[in-house]
C-alpha positions as CSV (number, residue, x, y, z in Angstrom):
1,X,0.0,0.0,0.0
2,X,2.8,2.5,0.6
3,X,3.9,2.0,-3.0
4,X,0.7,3.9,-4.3
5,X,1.9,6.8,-2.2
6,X,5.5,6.9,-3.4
7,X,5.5,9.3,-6.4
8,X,3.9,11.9,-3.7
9,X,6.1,11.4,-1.4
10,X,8.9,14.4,-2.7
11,X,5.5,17.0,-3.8
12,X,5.0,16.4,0.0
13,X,7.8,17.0,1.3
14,X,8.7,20.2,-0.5
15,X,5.3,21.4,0.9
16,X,6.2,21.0,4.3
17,X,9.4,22.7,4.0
18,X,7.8,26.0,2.9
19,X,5.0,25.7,5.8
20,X,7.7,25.4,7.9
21,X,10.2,28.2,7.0
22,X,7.3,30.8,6.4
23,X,6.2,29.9,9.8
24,X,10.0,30.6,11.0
25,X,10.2,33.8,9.4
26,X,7.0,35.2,10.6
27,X,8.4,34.6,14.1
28,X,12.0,36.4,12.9
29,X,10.0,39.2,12.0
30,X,7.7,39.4,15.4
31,X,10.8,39.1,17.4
32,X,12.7,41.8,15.7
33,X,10.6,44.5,14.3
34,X,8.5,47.2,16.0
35,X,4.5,46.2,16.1
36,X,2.6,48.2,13.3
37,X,-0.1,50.6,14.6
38,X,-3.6,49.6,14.5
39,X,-5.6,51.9,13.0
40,X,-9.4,52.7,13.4
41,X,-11.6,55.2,11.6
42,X,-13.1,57.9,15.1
43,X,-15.1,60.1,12.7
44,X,-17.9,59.5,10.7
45,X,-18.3,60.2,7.4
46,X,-20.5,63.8,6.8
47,X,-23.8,63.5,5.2
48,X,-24.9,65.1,1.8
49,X,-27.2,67.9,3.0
50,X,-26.6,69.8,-0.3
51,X,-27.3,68.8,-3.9
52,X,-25.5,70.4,-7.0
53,X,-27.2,70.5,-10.4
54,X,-25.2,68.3,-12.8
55,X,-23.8,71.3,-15.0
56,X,-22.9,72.9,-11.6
57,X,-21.0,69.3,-10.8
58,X,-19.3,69.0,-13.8
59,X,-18.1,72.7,-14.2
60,X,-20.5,73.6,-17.4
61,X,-22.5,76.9,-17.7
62,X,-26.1,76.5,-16.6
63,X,-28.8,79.0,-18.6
64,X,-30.2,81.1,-16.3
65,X,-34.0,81.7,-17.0
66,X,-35.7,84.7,-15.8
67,X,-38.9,84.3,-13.6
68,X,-41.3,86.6,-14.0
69,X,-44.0,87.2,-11.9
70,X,-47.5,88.7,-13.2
71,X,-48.8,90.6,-10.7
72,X,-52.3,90.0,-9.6
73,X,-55.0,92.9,-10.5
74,X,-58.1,92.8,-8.2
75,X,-61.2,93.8,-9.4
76,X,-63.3,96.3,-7.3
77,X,-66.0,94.8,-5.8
78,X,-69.1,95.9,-7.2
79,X,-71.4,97.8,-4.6
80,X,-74.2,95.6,-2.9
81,X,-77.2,96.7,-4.4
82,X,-80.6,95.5,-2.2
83,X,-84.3,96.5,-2.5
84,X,-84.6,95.9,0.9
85,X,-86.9,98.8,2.0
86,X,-89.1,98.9,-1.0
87,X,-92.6,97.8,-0.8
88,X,-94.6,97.6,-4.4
89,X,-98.2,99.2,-3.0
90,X,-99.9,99.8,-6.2
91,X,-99.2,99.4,-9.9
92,X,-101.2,101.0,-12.9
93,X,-101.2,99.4,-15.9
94,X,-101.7,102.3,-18.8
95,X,-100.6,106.1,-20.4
96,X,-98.6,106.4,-18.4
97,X,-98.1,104.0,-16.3
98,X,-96.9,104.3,-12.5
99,X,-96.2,102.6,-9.6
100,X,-96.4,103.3,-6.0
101,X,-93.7,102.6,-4.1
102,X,-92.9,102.5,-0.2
103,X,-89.7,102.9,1.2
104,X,-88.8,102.7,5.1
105,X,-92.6,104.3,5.3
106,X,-92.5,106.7,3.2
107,X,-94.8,107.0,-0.3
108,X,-93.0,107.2,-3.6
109,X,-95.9,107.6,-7.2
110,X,-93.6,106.8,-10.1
111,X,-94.2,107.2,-13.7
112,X,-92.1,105.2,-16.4
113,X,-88.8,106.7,-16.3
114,X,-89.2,108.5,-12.9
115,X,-86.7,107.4,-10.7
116,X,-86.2,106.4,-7.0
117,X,-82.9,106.4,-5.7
118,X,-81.1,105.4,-8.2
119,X,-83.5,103.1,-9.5
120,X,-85.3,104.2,-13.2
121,X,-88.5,102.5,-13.3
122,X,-89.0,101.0,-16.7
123,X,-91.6,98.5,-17.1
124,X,-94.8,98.1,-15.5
125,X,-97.1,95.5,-14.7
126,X,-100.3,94.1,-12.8
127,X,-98.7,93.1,-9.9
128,X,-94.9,93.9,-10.2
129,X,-92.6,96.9,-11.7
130,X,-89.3,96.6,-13.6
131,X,-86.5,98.4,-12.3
132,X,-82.8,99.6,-13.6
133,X,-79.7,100.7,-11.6
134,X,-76.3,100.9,-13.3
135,X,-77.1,98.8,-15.6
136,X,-78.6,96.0,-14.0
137,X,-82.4,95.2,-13.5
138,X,-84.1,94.7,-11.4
139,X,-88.0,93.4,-10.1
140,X,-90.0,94.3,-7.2
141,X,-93.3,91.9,-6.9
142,X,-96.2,92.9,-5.0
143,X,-97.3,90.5,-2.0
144,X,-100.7,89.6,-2.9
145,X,-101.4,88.0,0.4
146,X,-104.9,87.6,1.9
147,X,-103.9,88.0,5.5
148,X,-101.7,90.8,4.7
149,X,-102.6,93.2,2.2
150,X,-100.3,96.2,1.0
151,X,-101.5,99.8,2.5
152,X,-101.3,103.0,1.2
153,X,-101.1,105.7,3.5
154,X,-101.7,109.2,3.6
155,X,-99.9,112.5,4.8
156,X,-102.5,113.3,7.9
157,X,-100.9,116.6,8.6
158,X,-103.6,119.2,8.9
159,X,-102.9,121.5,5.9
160,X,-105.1,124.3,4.6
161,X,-106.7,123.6,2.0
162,X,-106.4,126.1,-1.2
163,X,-108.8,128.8,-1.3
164,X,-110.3,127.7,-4.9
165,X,-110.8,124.0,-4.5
166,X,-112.6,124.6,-1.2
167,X,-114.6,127.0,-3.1
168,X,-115.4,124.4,-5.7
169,X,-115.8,121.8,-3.3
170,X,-118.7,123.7,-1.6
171,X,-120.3,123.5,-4.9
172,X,-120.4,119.9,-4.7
173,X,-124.6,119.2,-4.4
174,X,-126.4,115.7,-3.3
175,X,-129.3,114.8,-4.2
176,X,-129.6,111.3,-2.5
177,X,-127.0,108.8,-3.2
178,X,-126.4,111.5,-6.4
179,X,-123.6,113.6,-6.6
180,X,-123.0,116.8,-9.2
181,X,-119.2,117.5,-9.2
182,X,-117.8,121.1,-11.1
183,X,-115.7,119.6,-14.1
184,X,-113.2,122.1,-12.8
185,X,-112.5,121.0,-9.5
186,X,-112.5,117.0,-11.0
187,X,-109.7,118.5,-13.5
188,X,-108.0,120.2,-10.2
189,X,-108.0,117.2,-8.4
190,X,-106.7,115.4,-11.7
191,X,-103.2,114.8,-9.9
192,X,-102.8,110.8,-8.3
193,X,-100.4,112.4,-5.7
194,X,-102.4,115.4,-5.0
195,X,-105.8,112.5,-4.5
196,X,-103.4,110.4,-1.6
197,X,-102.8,113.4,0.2
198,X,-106.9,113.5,0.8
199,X,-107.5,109.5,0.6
200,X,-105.8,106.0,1.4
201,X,-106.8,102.8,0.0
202,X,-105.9,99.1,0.5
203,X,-106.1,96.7,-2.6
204,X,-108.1,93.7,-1.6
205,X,-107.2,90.3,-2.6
206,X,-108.8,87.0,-2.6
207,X,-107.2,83.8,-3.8
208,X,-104.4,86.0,-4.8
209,X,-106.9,88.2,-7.0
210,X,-108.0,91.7,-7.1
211,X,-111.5,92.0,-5.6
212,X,-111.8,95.5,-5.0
213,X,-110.1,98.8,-2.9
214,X,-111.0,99.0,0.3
215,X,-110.9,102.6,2.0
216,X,-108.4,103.6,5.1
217,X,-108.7,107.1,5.7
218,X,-110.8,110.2,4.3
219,X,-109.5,113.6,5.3
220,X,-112.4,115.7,6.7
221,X,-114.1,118.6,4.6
222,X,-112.2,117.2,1.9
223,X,-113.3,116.2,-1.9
224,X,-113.7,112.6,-1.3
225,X,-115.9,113.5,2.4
226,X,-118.0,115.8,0.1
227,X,-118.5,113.1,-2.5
228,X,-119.8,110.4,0.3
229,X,-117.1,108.3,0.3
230,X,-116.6,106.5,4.3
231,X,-113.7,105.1,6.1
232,X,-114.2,101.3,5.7
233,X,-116.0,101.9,2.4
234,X,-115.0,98.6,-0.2
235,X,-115.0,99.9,-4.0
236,X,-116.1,97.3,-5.7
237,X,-116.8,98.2,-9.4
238,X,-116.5,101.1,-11.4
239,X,-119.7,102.0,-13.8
240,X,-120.7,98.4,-13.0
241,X,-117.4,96.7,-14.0
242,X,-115.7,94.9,-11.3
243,X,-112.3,95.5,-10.6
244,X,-109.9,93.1,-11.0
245,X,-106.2,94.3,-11.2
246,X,-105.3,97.6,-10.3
247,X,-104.9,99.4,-13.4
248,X,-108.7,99.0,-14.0
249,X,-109.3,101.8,-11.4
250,X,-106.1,103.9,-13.7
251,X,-107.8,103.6,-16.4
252,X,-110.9,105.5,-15.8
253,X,-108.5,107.9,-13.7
254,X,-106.7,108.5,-16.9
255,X,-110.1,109.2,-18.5
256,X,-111.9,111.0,-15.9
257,X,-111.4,114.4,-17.6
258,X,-113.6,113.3,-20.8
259,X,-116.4,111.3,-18.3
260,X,-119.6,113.3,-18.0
261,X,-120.7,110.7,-15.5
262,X,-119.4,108.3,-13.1
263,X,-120.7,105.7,-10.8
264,X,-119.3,103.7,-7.4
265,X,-120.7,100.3,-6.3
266,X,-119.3,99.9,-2.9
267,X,-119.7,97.7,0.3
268,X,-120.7,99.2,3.5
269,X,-120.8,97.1,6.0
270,X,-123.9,95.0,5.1
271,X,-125.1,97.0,2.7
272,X,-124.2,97.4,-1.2
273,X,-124.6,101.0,-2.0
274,X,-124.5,102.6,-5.6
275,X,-123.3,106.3,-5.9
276,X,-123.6,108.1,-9.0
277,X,-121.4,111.4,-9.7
278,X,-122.6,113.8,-12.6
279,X,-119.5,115.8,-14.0
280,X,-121.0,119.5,-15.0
């Protein structure tokens, strides 16, 4: 068996030999040179809290672009424009046409193009106006409610009255539920806010429709007082048509200076009264 192992046996030995001596040199060396240091890293590497472009790292030119900022224009507000205040009383539908206006209690009769405030009135209709301010329009409804029905008052100040229609109001004769007016004190009285100084009215709804004009106020010794007309009176129809939007009762306004004759159904309490006006 040791004859298979006899070609090795000089690869061997040659092996050993050069363990050996570099084993015999490393212990020449330890035994007459100095240890080498040991060295170990104390500080830590610093961290990348800065980043360069990559033409700034490599030395090339970088374009420099120029940022312009647009500055931001602001519009002015446009002014809050409300109709709270206004209150649509009356309307008359007709030539001309006008519209009674409240606002904060005071009265205000407009005619198309008239203006309150600011605001041009510039349509008219049965039961609201049309209204422009700056440009912008505008609509004012009237409440047609029948719990709560629109008023017209009336300037209750105690003034004289002018020497000529309180003569021509004395010529005002009855003769029963007849009446015989001068033409010339119905042509002075021809004026709707001259009449609302003297009268008010309430328009009188029912299912949301005109059913007649009840009446507020009569000044004493006035027209209206001489012509019979009573606080709580209810127009109903005019010449025996009933009234059934406001500009109905206009309408014969606008006409009363051609009328020769005029006649009132009204309610009075329980009783439905007819008065009859001659125009002479």
């Amino acid at each position: 068996m040791l004859r298979r192992f006899e070609p090795l046996l000089p690869t061997m030995t040659w092996l050993f030999l050069i363990i050996v001596t570099a084993k015999l040199t490393a212990l020449i060396v330890d035994a007459f040179l100095p240890p080498v240091a040991h060295l170990t890293c104390q500080i830590e590497a610093p961290k990348i809290t800065q980043h360069y472009p990559f033409t700034q790292a490599f030395g090339l030119k970088e374009k420099q672009t120029k940022t312009t900022h647009t500055p931001i224009i602001q519009k002015p507000k446009a002014p809050v424009v409300s109709l709270k205040g206004y209150k649509l009383l009356m309307t008359a539908v007709g030539s001309p046409s006008m519209a009674l206006i409240n606002y904060h209690g005071k009265n205000h009769l407009l005619s198309v193009g008239e203006s309150i405030n600011g605001f041009k009135l510039i349509n008219v209709a049965t039961d609201r106006i049309q209204l422009e301010k700056a440009g912008t329009i505008y609509w004012l409804s009237m409440k047609q409610e029948k719990s709560k029905r629109s008023s017209i008052s009336v300037t209750r100040k105690d003034k004289k009255v002018q020497p000529t229609q309180n003569r021509l109001v004395e010529q005002i004769r009855q003769e029963g539920d007849t009446y015989y007016i001068p033409k010339e004190l119905v042509d002075e009285m021809h004026n709707i806010k001259k009449i609302f100084k003297y009268i008010a009215i309430n328009p009188i709804y029912k299912e949301h429709k005109l059913t007649g004009f009840a009446i507020t106020h009569v000044k004493h010794g006035s027209v209206f007082d001489h012509m019979g007309l009573r606080k709580r009176d209810i127009i109903e129809a005019i010449n025996g048509k009933p009234l059934t939007n406001e500009g109905d009762a206009f309408k014969y306004f606008n006409q009363i200076s051609t009328l020769n004759q005029l006649s009132l159904t009204i309610q009075r309490g329980s009783e439905r009264k007819e008065l009859h006006y001659e125009i002479y």
